[in-house]
DRENLO-425451 format. One record per residue: residue in one letter; z, x, y of N, C-alpha, C in turn. Coordinates in pm, whole numbers, padded with zeros to 5 digits, always signed. Atoms other than C-alpha are relative to their C-alpha. Example, Ala and Ser with C-alpha at 12.3 -4.5 7.8 and 13.67 -1.06 7.14 Angstrom:
BEGIN
A+00000+00089-00119+00780+01230-00450+00000+00090+00120
S-00006-00082-00119+00714+01367-00106+00073-00077+00109
***
This chain:
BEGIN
X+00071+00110+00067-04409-04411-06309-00139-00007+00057
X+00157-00002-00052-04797-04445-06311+00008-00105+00111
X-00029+00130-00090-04899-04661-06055-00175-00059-00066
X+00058+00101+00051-05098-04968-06174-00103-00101+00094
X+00041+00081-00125-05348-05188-05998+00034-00120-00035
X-00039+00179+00008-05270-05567-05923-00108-00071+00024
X+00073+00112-00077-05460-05845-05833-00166-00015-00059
X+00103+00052+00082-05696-05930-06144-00116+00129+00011
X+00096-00079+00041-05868-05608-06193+00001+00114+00120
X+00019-00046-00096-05913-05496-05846+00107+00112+00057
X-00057-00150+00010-05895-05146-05711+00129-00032+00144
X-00069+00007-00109-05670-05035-05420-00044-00023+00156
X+00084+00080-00114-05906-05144-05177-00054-00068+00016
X+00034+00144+00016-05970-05471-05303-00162-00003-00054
X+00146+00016+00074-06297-05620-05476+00046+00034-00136
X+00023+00018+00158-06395-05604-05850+00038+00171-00029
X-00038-00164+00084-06325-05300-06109-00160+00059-00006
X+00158-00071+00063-06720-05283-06153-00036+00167+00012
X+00012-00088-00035-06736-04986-05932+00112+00165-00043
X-00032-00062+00016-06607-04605-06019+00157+00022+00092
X-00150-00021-00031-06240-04548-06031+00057+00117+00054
X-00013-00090-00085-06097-04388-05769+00116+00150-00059
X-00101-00092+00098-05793-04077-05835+00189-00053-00010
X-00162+00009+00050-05443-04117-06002+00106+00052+00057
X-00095-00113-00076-05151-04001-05844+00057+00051-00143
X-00034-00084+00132-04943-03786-06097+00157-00084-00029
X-00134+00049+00068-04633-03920-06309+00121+00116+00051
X-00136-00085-00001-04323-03809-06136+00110+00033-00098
X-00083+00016+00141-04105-03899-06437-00038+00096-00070
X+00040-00079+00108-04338-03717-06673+00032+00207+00019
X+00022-00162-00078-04354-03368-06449+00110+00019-00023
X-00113-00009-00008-03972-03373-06437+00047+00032-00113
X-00048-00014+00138-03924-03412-06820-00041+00133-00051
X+00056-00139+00019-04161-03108-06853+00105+00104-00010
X-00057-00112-00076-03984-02956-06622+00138+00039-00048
X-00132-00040+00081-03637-02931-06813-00023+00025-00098
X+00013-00021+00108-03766-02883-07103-00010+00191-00054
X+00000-00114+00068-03920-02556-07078+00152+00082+00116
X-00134-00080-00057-03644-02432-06854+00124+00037-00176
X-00101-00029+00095-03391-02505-07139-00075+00124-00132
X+00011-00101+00085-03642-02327-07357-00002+00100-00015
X-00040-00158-00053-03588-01997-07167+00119+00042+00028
X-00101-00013-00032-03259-02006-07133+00086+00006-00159
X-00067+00014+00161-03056-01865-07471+00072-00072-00032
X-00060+00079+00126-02885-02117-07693-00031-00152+00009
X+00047+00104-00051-03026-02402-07484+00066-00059+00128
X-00122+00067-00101-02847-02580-07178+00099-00061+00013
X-00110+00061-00002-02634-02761-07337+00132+00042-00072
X-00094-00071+00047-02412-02485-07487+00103+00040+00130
X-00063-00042-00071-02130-02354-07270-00035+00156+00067
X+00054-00099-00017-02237-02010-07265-00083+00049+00099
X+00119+00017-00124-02558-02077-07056+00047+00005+00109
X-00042+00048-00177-02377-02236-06800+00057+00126+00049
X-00054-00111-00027-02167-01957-06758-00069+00101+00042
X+00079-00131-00058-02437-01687-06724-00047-00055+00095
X+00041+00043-00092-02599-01911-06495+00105-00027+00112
X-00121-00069-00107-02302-01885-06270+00018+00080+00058
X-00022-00172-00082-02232-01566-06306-00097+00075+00077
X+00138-00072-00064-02588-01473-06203-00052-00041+00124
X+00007+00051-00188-02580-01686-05889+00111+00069+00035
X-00132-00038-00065-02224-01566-05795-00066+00162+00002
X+00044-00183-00010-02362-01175-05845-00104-00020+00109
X+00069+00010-00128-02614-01274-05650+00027-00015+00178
X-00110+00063-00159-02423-01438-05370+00061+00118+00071
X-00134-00101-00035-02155-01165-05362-00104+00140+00045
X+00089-00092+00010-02448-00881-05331-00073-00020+00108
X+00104+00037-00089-02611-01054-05036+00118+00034+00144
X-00065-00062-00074-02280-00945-04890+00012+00188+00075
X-00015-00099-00069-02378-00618-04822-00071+00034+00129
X+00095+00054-00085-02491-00561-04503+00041+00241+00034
X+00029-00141-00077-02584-00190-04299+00004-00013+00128
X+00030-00075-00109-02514-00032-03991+00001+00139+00030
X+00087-00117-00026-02717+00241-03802+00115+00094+00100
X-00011-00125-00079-02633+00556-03606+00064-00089+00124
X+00021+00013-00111-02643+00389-03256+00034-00186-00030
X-00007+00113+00039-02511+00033-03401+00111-00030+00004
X-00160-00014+00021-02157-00149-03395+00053-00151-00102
X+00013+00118+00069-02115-00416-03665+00133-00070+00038
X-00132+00102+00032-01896-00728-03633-00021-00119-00045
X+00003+00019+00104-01785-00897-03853+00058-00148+00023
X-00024+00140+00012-01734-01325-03867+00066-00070-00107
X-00022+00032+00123-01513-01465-04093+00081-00193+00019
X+00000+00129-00017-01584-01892-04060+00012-00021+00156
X+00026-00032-00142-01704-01802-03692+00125+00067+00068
X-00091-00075-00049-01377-01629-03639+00008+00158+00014
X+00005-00188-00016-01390-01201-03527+00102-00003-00037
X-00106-00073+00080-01190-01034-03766+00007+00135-00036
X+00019-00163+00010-01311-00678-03775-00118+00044+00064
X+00124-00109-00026-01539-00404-03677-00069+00068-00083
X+00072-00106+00131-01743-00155-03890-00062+00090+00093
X+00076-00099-00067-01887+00155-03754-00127+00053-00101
X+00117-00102+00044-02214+00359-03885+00048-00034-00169
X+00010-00032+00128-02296+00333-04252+00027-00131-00093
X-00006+00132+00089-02293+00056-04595+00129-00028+00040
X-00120+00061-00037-02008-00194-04570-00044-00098-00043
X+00057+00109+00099-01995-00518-04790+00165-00105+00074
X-00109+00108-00018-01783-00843-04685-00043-00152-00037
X+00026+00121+00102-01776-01199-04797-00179-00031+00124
X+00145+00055-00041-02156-01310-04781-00022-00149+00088
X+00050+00119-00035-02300-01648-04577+00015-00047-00092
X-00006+00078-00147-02212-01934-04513+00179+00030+00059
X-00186-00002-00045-01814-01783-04518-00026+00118+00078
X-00037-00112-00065-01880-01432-04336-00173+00012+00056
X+00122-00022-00075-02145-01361-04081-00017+00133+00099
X-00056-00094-00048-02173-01016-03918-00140+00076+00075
X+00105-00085-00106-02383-00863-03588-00011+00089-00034
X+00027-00154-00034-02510-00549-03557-00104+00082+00107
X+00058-00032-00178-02589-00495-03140-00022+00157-00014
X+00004-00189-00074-02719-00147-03024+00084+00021+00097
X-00098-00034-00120-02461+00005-02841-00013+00102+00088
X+00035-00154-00049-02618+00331-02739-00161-00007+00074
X+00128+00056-00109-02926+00165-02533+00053-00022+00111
X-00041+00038-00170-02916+00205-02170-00059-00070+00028
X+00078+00105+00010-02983-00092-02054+00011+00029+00213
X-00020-00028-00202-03050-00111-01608-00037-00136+00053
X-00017+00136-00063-02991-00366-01395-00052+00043+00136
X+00025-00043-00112-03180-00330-01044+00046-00142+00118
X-00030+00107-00043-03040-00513-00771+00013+00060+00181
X+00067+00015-00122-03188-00559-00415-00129+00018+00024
X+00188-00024+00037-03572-00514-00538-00012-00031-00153
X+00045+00011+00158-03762-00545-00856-00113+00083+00008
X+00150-00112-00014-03990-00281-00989+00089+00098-00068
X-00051-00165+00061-03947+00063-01143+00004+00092+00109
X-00078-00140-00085-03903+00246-00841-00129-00051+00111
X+00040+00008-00109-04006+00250-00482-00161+00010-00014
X+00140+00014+00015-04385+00163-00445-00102-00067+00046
X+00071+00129+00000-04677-00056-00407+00027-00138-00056
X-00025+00036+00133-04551-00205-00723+00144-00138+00037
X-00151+00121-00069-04177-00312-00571+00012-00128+00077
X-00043+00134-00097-04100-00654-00420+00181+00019+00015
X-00129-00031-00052-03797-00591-00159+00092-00178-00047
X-00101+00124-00025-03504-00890-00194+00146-00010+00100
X-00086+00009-00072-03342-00960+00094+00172-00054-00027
X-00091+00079+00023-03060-01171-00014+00112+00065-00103
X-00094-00072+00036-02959-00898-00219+00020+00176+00053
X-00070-00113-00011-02976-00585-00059+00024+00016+00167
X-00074-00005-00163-02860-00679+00331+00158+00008-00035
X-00148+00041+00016-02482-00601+00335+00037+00068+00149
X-00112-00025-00171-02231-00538+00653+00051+00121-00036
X-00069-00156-00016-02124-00186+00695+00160-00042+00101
X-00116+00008-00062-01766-00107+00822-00001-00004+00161
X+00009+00031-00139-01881-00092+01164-00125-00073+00028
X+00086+00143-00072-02068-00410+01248-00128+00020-00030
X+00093-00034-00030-02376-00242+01127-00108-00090-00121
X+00079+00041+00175-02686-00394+00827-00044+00080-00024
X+00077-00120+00083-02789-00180+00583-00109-00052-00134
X+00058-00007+00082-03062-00228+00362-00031+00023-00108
X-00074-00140+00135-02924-00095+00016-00084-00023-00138
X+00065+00102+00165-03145-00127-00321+00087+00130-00056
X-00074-00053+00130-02953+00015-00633-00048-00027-00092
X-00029+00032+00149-02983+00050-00999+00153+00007-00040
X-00066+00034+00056-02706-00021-01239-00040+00040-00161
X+00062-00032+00180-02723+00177-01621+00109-00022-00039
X-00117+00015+00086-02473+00051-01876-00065-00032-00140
X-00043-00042+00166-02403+00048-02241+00058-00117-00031
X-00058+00089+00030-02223-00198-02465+00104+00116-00060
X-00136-00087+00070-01862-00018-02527+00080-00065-00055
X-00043+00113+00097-01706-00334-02712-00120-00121-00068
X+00084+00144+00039-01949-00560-02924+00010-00133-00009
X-00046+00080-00034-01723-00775-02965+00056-00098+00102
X-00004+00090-00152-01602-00889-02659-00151+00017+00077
X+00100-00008-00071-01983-00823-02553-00073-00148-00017
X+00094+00115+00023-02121-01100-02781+00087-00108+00030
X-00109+00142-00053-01806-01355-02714+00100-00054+00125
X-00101+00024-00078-01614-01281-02430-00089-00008+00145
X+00079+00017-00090-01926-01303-02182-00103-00124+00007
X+00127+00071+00008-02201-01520-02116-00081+00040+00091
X+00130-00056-00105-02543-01407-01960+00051+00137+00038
X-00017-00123-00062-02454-00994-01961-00075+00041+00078
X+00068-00020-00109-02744-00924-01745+00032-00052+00131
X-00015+00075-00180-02661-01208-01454+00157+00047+00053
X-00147-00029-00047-02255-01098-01483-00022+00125+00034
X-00024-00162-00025-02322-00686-01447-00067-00077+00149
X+00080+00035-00098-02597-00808-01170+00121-00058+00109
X-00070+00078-00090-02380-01064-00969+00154+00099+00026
X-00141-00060-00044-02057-00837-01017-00038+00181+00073
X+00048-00109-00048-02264-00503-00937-00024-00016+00168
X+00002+00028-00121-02358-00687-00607+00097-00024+00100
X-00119-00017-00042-02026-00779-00549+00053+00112+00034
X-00087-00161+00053-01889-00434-00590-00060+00094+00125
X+00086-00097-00130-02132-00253-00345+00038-00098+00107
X-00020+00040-00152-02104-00516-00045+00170+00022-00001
X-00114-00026-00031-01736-00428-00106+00044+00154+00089
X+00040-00137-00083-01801-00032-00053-00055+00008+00095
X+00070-00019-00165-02049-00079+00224+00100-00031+00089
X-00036+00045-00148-01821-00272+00415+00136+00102+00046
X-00095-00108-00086-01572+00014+00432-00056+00127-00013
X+00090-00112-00091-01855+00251+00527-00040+00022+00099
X+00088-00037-00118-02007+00374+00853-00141-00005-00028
X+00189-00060-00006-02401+00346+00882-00034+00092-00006
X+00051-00135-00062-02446+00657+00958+00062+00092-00086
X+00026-00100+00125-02265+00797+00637-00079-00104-00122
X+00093+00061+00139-02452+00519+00407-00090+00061+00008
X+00114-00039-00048-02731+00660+00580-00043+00178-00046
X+00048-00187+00023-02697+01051+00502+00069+00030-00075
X-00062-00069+00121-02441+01217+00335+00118-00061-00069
X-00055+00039+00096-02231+00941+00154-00038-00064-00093
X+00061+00013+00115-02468+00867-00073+00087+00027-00106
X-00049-00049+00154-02286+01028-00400+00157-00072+00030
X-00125+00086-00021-01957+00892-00222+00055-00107-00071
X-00015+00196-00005-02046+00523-00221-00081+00000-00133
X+00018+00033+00102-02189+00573-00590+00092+00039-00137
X-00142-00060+00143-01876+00738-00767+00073-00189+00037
X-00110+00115-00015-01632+00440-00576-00110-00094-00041
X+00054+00173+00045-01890+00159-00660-00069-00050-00159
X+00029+00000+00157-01940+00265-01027+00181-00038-00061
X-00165+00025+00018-01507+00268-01037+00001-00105+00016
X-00042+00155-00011-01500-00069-00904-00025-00093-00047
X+00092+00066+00047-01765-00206-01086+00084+00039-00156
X-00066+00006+00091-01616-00106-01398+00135-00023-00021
X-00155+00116-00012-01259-00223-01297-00044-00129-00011
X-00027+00135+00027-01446-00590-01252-00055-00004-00142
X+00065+00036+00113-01622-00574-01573+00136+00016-00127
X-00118+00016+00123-01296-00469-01792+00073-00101+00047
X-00115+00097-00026-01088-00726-01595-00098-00144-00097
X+00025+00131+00089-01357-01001-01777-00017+00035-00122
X+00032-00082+00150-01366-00780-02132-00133-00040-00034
X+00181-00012+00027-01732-00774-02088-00025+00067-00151
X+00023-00100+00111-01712-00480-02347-00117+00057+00082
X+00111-00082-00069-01974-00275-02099+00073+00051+00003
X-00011-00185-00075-01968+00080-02006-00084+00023+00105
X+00127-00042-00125-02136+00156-01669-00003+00155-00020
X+00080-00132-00007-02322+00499-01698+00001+00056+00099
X+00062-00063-00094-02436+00530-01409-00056-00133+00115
X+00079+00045-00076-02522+00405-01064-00045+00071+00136
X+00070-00144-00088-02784+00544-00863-00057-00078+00106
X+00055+00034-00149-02912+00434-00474-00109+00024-00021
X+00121-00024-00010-03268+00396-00441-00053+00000+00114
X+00010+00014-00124-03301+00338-00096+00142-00021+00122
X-00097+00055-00116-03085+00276+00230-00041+00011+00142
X+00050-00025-00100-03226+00235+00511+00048-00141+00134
X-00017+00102-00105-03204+00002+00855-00064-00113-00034
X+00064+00158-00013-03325-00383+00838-00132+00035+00097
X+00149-00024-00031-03688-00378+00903-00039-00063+00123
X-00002+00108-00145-03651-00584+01245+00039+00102+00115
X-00041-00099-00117-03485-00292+01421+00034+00129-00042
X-00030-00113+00002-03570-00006+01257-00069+00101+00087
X+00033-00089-00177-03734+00134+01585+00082+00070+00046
X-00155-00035-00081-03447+00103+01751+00118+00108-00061
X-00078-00044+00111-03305+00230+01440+00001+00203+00049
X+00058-00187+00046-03507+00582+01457+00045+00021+00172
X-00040-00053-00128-03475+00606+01859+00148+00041+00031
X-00178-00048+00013-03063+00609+01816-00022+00145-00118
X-00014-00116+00083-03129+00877+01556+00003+00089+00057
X+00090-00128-00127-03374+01106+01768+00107+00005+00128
X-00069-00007-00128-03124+01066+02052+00154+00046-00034
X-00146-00025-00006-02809+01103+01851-00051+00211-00105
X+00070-00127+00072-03031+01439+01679-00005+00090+00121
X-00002-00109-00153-03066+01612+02054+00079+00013+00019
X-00106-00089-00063-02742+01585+02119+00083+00054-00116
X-00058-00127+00127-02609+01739+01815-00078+00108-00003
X+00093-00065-00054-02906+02009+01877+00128+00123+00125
X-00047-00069-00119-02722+02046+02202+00166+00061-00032
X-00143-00042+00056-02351+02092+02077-00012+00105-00129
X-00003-00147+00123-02468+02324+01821-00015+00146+00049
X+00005-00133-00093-02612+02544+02097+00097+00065+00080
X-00111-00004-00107-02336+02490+02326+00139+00086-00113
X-00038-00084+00081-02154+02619+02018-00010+00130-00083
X+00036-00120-00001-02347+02910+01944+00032+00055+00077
X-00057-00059-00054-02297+03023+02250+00112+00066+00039
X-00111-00054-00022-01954+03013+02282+00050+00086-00120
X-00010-00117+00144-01934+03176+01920-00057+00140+00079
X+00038-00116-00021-02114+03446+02085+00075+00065+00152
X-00117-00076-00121-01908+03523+02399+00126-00022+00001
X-00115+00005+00007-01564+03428+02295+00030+00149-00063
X-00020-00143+00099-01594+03725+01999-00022+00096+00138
X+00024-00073-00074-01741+03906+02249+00112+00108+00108
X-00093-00070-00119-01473+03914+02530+00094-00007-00065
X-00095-00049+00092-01237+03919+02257+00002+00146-00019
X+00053-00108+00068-01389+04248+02133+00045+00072+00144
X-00019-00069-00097-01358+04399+02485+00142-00008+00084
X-00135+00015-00010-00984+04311+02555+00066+00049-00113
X-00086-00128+00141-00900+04457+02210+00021+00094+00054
X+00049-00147-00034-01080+04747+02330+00102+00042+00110
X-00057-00054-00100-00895+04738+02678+00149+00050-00046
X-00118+00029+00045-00558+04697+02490+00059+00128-00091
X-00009-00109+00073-00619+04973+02267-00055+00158+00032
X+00013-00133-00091-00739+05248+02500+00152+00011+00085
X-00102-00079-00074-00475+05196+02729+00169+00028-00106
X-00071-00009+00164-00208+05181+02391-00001+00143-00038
X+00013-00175+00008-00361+05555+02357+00027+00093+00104
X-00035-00086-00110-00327+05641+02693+00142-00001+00008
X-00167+00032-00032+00080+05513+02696+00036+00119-00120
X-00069-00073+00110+00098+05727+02370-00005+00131+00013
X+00002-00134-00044-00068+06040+02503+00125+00020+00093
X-00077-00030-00104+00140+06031+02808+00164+00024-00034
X-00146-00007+00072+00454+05995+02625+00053+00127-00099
X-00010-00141+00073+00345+06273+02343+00019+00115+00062
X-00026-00099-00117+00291+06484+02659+00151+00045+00061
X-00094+00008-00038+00622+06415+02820+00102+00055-00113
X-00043-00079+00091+00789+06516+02477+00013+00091-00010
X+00022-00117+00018+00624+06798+02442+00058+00090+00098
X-00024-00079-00121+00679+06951+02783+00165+00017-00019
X-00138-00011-00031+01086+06837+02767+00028+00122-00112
X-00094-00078+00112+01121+06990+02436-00106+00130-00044
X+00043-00106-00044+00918+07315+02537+00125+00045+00116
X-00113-00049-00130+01166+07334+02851+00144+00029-00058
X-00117+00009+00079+01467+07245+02600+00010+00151-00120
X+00002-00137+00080+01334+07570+02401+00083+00101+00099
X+00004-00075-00064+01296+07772+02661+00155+00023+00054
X-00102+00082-00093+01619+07639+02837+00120+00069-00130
X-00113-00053+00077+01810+07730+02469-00057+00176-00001
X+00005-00151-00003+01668+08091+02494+00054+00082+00110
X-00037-00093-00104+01761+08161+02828+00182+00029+00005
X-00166+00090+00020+02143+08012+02729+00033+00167-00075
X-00033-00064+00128+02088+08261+02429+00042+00156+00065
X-00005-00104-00080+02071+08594+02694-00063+00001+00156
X+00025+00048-00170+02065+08531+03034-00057+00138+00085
X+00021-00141-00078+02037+08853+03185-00152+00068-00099
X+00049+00000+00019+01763+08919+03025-00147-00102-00016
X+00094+00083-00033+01550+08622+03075+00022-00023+00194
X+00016-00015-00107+01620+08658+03442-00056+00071+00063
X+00104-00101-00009+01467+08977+03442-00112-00055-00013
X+00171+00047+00023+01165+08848+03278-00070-00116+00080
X+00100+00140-00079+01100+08493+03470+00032+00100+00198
X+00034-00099-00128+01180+08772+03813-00113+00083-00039
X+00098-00081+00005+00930+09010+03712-00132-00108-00016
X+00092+00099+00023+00691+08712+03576-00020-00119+00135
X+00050+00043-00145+00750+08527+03938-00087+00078+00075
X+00085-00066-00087+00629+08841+04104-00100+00061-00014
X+00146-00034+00085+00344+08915+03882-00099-00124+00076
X+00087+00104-00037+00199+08573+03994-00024+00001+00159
X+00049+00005-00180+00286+08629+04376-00099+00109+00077
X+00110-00136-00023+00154+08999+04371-00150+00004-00063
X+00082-00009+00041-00136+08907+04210-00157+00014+00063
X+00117+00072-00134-00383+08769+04518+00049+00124+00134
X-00041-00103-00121-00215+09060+04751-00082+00100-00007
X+00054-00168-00059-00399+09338+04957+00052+00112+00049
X-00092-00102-00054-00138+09552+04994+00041+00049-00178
X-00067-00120+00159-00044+09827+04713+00126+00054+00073
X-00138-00040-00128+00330+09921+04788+00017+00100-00143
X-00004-00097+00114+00403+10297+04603+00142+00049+00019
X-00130-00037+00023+00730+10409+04511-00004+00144+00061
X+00034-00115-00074+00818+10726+04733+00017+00091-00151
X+00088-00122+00083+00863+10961+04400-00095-00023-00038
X+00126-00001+00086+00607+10852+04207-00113+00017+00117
X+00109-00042-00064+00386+10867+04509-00039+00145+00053
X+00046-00129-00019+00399+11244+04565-00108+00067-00020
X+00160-00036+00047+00084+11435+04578-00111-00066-00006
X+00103+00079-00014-00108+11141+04641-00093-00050+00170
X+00030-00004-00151-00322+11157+04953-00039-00180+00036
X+00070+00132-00020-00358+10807+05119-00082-00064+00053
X+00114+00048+00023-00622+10599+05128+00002-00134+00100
X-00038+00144-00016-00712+10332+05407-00153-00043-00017
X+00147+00046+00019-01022+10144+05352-00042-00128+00122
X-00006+00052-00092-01085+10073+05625-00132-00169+00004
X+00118+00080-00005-01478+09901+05576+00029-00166-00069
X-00042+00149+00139-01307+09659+05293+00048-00069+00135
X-00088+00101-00089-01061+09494+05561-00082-00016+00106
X+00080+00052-00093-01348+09497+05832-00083-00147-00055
X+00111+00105+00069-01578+09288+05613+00144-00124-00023
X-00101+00083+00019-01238+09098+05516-00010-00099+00122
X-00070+00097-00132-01143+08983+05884-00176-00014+00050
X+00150+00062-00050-01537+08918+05961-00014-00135-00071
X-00010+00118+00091-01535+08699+05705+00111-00135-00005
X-00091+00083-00045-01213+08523+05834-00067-00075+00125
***
């Protein structure tokens, strides 16, 4: 309805009409009547047929039902709300379910590593880093502090229980990652946090850490956790390095003390073989010897068995071959010596007994 002035002529800011009339607001009524009018006149048979209504239904409801389709990606895990209640999943690719305000449906990246650093902040050891005490002092198994910064890489491996069955995934991996390591340190030695259980204390504290995270159905996946530092508390790491250097000499010294004896145990090993196996050759000669000789005598011994009288002859003639051999006397058989004038030499046996 127009609006009208009151009060004997006078405008909306009082006084006479004399002066130029200010502006009109617009007829809501009138705009409205317009406004159905030409609608109905674009709409076939008019609005007040049955027909209309009907397409105009159907063409919101197609609409509606069409706003139900929704997409997920490669690296995506859809779920799916049906009157805020989880009722399904969807993996990779189109997928259509009842549209808003009855079905409502995520679609988290699940294939983003996401990292959690915990006992510093920063991208890596630096100018850059600010240390945090409060999270990376923990108690080693023997009474010792260790200084520990870590990362933490995980994944979302349930969406569902990621977006409902958690609250704050960053502060729960964080607070339960911290948990999880002062559990491992404290059944470590310093001195392997310190050197070579590094890869140790990051297999068991990635296991444990993902035992507490499925016990709250986070829906995480831990990847990976990697040590960035470990070192002594900055108050006594002097003291720290002087126990090193001191426990470094005498390992130094037990390595030598072990060289050595590596080198003269083999050694006098090697020369007791040796003794063991010379005289081993000498017991075997002496024995092959002794063999030989019996069963040379055992020949001999069956030949003489075999004709006696004839090997008596021969070891008599072969005794007195050896006794007559060194003799200065020639003894001649009286025939065979006939006709032989004899001979004394005399000069030989002078020079002989001079020489005695």
């Amino acid at each position: 309805m127009a609006w009208n002035p009151q009060g004997g002529g006078q405008g909306p800011w009082g006084g006479g009409g004399g002066g130029p009339a200010g502006p009109q607001p617009p007829d809501i009524e009138e705009m409205l009547r317009k406004g159905q009018e030409r609608f109905r006149s674009i709409m076939p048979g008019g609005m007040k047929t049955g027909r209309g209504i009907t397409l105009i239904v159907v063409a919101l409801l197609g609409v509606w039902l069409a706003s139900g389709f929704y997409r997920v990606d490669a690296a995506q895990q859809g779920v799916v709300l049906l009157f805020g209640k989880h009722v399904k999943s969807s993996g990779p690719g189109l997928h259509w379910y009842f549209p808003s305000p009855v079905a409502t449906v995520y679609t988290p990246d699940v294939e983003n590593i996401q990292r959690t650093d915990i006992g510093f902040r920063g991208a890596s050891r630096g100018s850059s880093q600010r240390n945090v005490g409060e999270e990376s002092l923990m108690l080693t198994s023997d009474q010792n502090i260790v200084d520990l910064d870590f990362s933490v890489q995980w994944k979302i491996k349930n969406a569902a229980d990621f977006l409902f069955k958690i609250r704050g995934p960053e502060a729960t991996v964080k607070r339960a990652a911290e948990s999880a390591m002062r559990e491992v340190i404290g059944q470590t030695s310093l001195q392997l946090a310190l050197t070579t259980g590094r890869a140790e204390i990051e297999t068991r504290m990635r296991i444990l850490l993902q035992k507490i995270l499925d016990s709250y159905k986070s829906g995480i996946l831990v990847t990976e956790v990697k040590l960035q530092a470990a070192d002594p508390p900055q108050a006594v790491i002097d003291a720290f390095n002087e126990v090193q250097r001191a426990r470094q000499d005498g390992d130094r010294k037990i390595n030598e003390a072990k060289a050595y004896l590596n080198k003269i145990v083999p050694t006098a090993r090697g020369e007791a073989a040796k003794m063991i196996q010379d005289a081993t050759a000498y017991k075997e000669r002496l024995v092959k010897d002794a063999e030989g000789e019996a069963n040379r005598f055992l020949s001999v011994y069956k030949s003489f068995k075999a004709n006696e009288s004839v090997a008596r002859q021969r070891l008599y003639l072969e005794t007195m071959e050896e006794i007559l051999e060194g003799a200065t006397k020639v003894i001649m058989d009286g025939k065979g010596g006939s006709g032989v004038v004899p001979y004394l030499p005399l000069p030989e046996l002078k020079k002989r007994t001079g020489s005695k």
